[in-house]
N, C-alpha and C positions, 0 to 999 in steps of 0.2 A: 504494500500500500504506500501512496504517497504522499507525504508530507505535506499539508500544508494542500491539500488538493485543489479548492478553492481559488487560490489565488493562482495556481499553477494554471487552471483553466482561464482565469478570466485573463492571462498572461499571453495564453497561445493564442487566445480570440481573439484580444486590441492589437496581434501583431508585434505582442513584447513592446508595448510603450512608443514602437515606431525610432527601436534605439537604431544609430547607424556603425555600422561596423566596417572595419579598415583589413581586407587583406593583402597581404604582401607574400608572395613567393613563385612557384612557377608554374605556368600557368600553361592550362597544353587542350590541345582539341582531341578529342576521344573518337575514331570512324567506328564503326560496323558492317560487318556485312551477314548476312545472313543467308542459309543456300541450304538446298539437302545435298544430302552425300551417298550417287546412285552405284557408282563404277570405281577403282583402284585406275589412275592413271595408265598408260601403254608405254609412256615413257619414263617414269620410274615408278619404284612401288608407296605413293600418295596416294589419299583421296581425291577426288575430282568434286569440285563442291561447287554447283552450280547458283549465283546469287540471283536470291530473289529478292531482297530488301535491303535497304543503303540506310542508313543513319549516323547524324552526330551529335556529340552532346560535348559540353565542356569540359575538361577533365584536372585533375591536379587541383594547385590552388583556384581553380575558376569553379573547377564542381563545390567548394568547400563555401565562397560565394553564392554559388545559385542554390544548397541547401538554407544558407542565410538568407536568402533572397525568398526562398518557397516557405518558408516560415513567417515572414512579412517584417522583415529586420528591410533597414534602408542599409545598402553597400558599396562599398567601393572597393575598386582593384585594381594592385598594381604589381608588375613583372615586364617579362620580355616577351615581344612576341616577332617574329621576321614579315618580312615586306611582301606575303605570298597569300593565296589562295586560302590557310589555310586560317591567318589571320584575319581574312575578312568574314569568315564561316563566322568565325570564334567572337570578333567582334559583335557581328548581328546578333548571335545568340544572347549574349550578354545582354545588350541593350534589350534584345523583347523581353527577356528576362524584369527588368527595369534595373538594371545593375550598372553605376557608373565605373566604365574603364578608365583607365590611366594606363594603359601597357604601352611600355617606349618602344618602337619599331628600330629594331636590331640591322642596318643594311646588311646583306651578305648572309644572315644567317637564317635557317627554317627555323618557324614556329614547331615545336614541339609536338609531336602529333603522335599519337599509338592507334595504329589498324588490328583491331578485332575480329577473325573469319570465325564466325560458329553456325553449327548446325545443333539445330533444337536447342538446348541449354548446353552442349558440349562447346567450347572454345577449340579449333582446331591449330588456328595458329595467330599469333602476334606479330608484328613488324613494328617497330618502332623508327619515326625519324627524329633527330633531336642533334641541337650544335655541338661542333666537330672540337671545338675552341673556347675557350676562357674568351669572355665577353671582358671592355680597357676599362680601366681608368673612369674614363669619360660616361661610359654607359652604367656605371655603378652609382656616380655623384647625379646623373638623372635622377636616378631609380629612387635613390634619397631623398633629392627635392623634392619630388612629386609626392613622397610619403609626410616628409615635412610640412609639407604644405596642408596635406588634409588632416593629421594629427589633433588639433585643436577644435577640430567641429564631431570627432566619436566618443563613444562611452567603453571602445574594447580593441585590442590590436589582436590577425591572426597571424604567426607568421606559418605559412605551409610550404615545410620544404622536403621537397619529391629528389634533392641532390641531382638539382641540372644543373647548378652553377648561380641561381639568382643570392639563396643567402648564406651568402660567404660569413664566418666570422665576422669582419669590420661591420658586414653591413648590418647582422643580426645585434653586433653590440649598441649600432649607432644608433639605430629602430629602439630598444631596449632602453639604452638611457634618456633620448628623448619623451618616450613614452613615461618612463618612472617619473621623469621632473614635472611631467601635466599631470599624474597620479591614473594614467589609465593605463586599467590591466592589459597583461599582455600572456597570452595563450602559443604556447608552439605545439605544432605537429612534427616531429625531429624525423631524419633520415641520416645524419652524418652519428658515427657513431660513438665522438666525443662531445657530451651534452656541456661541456665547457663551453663550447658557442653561444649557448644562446643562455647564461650567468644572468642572473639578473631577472630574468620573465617570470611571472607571477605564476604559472603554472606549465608543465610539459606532460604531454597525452601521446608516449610511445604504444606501441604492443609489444607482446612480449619477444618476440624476435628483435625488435630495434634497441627494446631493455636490454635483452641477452647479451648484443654487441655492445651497449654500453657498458654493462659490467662486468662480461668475461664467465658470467655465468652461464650454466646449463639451462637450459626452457624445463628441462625433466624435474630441475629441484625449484618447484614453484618457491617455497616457504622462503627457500636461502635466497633467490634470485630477489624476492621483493626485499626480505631486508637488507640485503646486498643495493639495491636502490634506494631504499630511506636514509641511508647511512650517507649518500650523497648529497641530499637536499639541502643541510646546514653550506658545505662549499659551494652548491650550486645558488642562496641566496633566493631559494623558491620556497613559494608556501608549501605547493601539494605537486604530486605527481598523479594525474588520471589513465592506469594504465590498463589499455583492452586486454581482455583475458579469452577473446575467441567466441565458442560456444559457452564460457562459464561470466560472462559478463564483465563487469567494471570495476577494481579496486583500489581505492583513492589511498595514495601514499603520504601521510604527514610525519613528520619527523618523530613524534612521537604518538600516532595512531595509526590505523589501521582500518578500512572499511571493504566489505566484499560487496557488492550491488549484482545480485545474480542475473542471470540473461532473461529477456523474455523470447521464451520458447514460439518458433516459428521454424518454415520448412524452409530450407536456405538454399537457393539457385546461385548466389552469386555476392561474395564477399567486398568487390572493388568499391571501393566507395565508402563503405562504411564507416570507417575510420572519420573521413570527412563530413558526417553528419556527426559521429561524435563532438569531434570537435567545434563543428556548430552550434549543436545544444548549449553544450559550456559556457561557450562561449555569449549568450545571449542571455541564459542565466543568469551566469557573473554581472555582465554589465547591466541588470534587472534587482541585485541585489539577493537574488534566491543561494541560500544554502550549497554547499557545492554537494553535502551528501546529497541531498534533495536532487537536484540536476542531474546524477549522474542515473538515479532511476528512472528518469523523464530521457537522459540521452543512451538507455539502453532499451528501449520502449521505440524509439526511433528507428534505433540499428536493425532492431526487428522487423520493422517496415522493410528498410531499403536491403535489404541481405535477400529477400522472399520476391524480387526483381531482376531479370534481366540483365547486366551491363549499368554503368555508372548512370545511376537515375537520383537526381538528390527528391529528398520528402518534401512532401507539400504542407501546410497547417492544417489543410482538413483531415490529411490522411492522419497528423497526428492526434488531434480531436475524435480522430472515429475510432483509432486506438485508447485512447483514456476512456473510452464509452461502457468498459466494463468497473474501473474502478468509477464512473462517473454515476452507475446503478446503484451503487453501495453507499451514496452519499447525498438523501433526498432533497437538501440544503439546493445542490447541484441541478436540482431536476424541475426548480420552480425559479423560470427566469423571468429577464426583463425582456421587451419585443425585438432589443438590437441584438443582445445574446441567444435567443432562441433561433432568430436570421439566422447567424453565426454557425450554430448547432446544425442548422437545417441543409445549410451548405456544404459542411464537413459529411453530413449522411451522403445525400446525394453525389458527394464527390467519390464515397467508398459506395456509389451504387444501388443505395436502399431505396425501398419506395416509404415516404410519408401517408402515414393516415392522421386525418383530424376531426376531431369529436370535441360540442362544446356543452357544456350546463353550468348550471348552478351549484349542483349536488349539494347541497343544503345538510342534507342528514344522508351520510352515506348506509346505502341498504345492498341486499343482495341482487336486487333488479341493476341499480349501478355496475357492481363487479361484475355481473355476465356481459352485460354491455362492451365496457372494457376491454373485460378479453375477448370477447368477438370479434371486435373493432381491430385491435391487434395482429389479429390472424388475419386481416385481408390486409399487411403493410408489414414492414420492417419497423418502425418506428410509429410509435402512436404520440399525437401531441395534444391535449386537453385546451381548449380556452374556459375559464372559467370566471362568469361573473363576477365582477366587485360588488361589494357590499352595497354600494349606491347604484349598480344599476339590479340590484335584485328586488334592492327597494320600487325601483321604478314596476319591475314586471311584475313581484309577487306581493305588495303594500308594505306597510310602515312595518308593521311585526318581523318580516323576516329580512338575512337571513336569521334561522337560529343558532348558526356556527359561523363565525366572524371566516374574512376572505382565507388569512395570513393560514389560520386554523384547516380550512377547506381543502386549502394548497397542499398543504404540508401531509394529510390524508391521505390526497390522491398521489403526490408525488411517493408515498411511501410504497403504493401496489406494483410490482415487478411488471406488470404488462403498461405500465404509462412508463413513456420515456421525458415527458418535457410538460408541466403545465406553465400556461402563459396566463395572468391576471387582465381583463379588459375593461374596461368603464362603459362601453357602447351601450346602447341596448339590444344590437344584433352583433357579429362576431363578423360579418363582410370583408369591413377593413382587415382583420388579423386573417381572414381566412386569402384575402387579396396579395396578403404580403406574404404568406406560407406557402400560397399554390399547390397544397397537396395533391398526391396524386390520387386519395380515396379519400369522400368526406363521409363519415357516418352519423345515422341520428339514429333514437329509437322509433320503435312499431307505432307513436301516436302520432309519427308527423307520415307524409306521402312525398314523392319523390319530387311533387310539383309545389310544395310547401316549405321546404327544406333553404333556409337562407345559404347564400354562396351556391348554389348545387347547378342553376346556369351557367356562372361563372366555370365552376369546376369542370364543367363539361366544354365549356369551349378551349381548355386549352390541356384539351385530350384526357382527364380524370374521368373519375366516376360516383356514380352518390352508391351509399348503400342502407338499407333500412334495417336494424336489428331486433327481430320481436321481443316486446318488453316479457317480464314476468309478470305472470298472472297475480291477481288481489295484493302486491309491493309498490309502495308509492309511499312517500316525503306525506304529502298530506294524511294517509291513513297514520300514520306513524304519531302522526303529529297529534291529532284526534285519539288517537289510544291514550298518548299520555293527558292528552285533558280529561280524558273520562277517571284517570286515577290521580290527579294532580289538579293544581291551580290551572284553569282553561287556558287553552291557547286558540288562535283563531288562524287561520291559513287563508287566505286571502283566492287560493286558487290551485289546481294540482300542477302538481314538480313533473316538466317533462325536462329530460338529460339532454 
């Protein structure tokens, strides 16, 4: 479970506050090709892998951005890229992305590019192009300005280095102590495998391979290799170390603690990437003020996503929204929003695919006729979302007397039934507008309305939903209910009977 869950959602939905984040390193265009594999070549013994589908995406530090980016952080990026084809792919992308570049154009040298042939999920073969030569002088003191220069408008630095040559030592220390003197943190993704480069950064997120070359340990002796790593952290002048543990999750290294953050369990196509969603989370965390224990279950929660993928695909916020959807049931605080966070919620379903059902009342006195309803409702959608009455307009429909259970009270009820995923509170006296803004794709009412009575149920239908009528229970109704207890208590009077 996670910490603090509440704020962690309403985090992912504002888009993390709209913080902007700085990456620096290198930065490369990922191809694919995709083909089956019919025949063993005639002229050696290869597969012959016929392409049927071409794609690109950004890869390195660009993918590490455009996970920042799919999560609703503002970013910017800077590296090398050459004067070719492969940099203008890599640019476009960035930009639709909305991601501001800064990549200094290298003369002479290719952008950095890795070709991907696979068939089905099997990768057959790799090609890499990438510079032949140590980039001057000159192209290093760019790379700098242009980091300088954006430094003062972010709340987090990444550096991500893939060991092509962008963060050399100087550059990494110059990044580093500029960053410390404006007091913003600074996150590395390491590949050199003296973590002496990058002294000074607020935190470093190896895996265990890249730890292993850091300290000459074995991968086979977990226990010795992490405290073999904490033992560094005092010379390294770091708070924590966030180190990937594969299929066993996350373990944050402090000098004098310890934390294991287990994986979440998914079917795993394809690891490339992941790492760089890690270190996105983190990163947007930190600069949000969240707990790094906390973070590091929210950015292992992610990795689950993008590992269950394809080839380097960064996460989107819905996709992580529709992931939090199971710890988001177990928390009915969670499940009674305001109309911009239901949006939100609504968007992330539909992104992972679900269909929406919506159902509104008053439910005044919750009964058994209610809960069948519910669940009925349920089963024609993936998600069910409740509007329900305020207190001033129940007055308006059912008189002054009711409701007899305050809104806050009603909410908190329905949100508690495992078959409601979302109640929304409305003042109208019809539900249109909320039904207008939700669009579901099934609206239900109960057996006393007809399909030509049913408020929103035109609307619903014109833009391809459908209404559905659920038959009520026999002799259960708010108002009998209501009437029993007058006949054995001080009267009450009901103004009119409760349809759901």
């Amino acid at each position: 479970m996670i910490p603090g869950l509440r704020e962690i959602v309403v985090l992912v939905e504002s888009g993390w506050n709209n913080v902007r984040v700085l990456v620096v390193g290198d930065v490369m265009l990922d191809k694919y090709v995709w083909g089956d594999v019919e025949r063993i070549s005639p002229e050696a013994p290869v597969p012959v892998v016929r392409a049927t589908v071409r794609d690109e995406k950004p890869g390195g530090a660009a993918n590490v951005a455009m996970n920042l980016a799919g999560l609703g952080a503002r970013v910017a990026l800077a590296g090398f890229v050459g004067d070719d084809q492969e940099q203008r792919s890599l640019q476009s992308l960035l930009a639709k992305a909305g991601i501001q570049p800064s990549l200094a154009i290298v003369s002479g040298l290719p952008t950095t590019t890795k070709l991907r042939i696979l068939s089905g999920h099997q990768q057959m073969m790799r090609l890499d192009m990438e510079p032949s030569h140590a980039f001057s002088d000159a192209d290093y003191q760019g790379l700098l300005d242009r980091t300088f220069a954006a430094l003062p408008d972010v709340s987090v630095v990444v550096l991500s280095d893939y060991a092509k040559g962008v963060l050399t030592e100087p550059v990494c220390q110059a990044i580093i102590q500029r960053a410390r003197e404006l007091n913003i943190p600074v996150l590395v993704d390491p590949k050199n495998r003296n973590f002496a480069r990058y002294r000074g950064a607020t935190a470093i997120c190896p895996n265990l391979k890249e730890l292993s070359a850091a300290t000459g340990e074995p991968v086979s002796g977990l226990d010795r290799l992490l405290t073999s790593a904490q033992a560094q952290l005092p010379s390294l002048q770091m708070e924590f170390m966030a180190v990937t543990l594969g299929e066993n999750g996350i373990a944050v290294l402090r000098p004098d603690s310890r934390l294991h953050a287990p994986a979440v369990a998914r079917q795993v196509y394809d690891v490339s990437g992941a790492g760089d969603t890690v270190i996105a989370v983190l990163a947007l965390a930190m600069a949000c003020g969240v707990a790094i224990e906390t973070a590091v279950r929210l950015a292992n929660i992610a990795a689950g996503i993008v590992v269950s993928k394809i080839g380097t695909v960064p996460i989107r916020r819905e996709e992580l929204l529709g992931a939090l959807s199971q710890e988001i049931a177990l928390h009915l605080d969670e499940k009674v929003l305001q109309r911009h966070r239901l949006l939100a919620r609504v968007t992330a379903w539909r992104a992972a695919g679900e269909r929406v059902v919506f159902t509104n009342g008053c439910f005044d006195i919750l009964h058994i006729g209610h809960i069948r309803l519910l669940e009925q409702a349920r089963r024609h959608g993936d998600r069910l979302i409740v509007g329900l009455n305020s207190d001033a307009s129940v007055r308006q429909l059912k008189g002054r007397l009711r409701p007899i259970v305050a809104a806050s009270e009603r909410a908190g009820i329905l949100a508690a039934l495992s078959s409601v995923d979302a109640v929304v509170i409305f003042d109208e006296s019809t539900p249109l507008e909320l039904i207008e803004a939700v669009r579901p794709e099934v609206l239900v009412k109960g057996g006393d309305y007809t399909q030509e009575s049913v408020v929103g149920a035109r609307e619903v239908r014109a833009w391809g939903g459908r209404v559905e009528i659920i038959p009520l229970v026999g002799g259960v109704s708010t108002t009998r209910l209501i009437a029993k207890s007058a006949a054995t208590s001080a009267p009450l009077t009901a103004t009119s009977a409760f349809s759901a």
